[in-house]
C-alpha positions in Angstrom: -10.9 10.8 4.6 -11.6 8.6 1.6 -9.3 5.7 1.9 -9.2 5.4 -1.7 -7.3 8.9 -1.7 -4.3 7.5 0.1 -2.0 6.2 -2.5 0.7 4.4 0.6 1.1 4.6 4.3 4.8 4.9 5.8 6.1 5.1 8.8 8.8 6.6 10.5 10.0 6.5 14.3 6.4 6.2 15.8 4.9 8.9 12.9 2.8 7.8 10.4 2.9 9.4 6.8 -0.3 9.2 4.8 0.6 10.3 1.5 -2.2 11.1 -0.7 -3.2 11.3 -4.4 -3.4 14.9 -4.4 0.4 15.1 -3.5 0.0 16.0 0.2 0.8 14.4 3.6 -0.8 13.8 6.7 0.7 12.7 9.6 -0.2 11.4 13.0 1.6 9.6 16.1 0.5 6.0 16.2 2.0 2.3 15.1 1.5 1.0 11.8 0.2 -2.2 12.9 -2.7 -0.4 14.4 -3.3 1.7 11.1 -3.6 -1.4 8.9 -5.6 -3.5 10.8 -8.5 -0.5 10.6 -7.7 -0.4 6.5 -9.8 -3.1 4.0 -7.4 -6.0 3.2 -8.7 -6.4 0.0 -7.0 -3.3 -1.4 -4.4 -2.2 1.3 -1.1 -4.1 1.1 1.6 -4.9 3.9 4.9 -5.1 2.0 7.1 -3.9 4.6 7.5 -3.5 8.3 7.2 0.7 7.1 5.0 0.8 4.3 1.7 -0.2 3.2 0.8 0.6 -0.5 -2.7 1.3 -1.4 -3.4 -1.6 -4.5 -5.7 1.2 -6.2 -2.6 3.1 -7.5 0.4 0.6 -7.8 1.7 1.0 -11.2 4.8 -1.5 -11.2 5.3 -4.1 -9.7 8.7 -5.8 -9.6 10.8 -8.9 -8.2 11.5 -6.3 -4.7 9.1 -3.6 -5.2 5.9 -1.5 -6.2 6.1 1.6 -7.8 3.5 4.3 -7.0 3.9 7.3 -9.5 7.4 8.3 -8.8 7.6 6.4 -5.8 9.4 3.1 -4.9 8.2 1.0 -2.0 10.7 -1.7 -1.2 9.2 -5.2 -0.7 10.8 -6.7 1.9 11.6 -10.3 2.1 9.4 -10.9 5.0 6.5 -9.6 3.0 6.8 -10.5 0.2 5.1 -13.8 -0.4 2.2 -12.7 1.0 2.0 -9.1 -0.4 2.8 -10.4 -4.1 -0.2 -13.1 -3.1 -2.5 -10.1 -2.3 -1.4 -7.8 -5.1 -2.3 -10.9 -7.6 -5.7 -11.4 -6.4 -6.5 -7.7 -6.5 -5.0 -7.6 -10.1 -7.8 -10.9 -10.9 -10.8 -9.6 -9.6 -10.2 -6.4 -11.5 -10.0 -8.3 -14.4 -13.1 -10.8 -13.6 -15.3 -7.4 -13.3 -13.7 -6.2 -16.6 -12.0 -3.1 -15.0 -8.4 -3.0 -15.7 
């Protein structure tokens, strides 16, 4: 699967959710921690200790949340420095190659 397809990554009681741009789900058993340290930092996001939003297909970003087409992913405070920090610098180098 084409990580660019998944749009965000939740987890729920040991199952993981891949949601993906065509509107389906895939699931498997496994921890989340595992999942994202197998996905490329520079466009997957840790924002909270159940979700991790693909940067490709945030559309909003507010003081304590992204928004991903209809969804709302909660930023949690223990995130949120660093996934704000992460969401910036993917914002830039999109608009250092021109490609916003």
């Amino acid at each position: 699967m084409d990580c660019r397809h998944i749009t965000f990554i939740e987890s729920r009681n040991k199952l993981i959710l891949f949601h993906r741009t065509c509107g389906d789900t895939l699931q498997c058993y496994g921890k989340l921690d595992s999942i994202e340290k197998d996905l490329p930092s520079s466009l997957f996001i840790r924002c909270h200790k159940s979700f991790i939003v693909n940067a490709l297909h945030i559309t909003e970003m507010g003081e304590n949340y992204f928004r991903i087409g209809q969804a709302v992913i909660s930023i949690s405070k223990n995130y949120s420095k660093k996934a704000k920090e992460q969401y910036y610098t993917y914002m830039f180098s999109r608009l250092d190659r021109g490609s916003l």
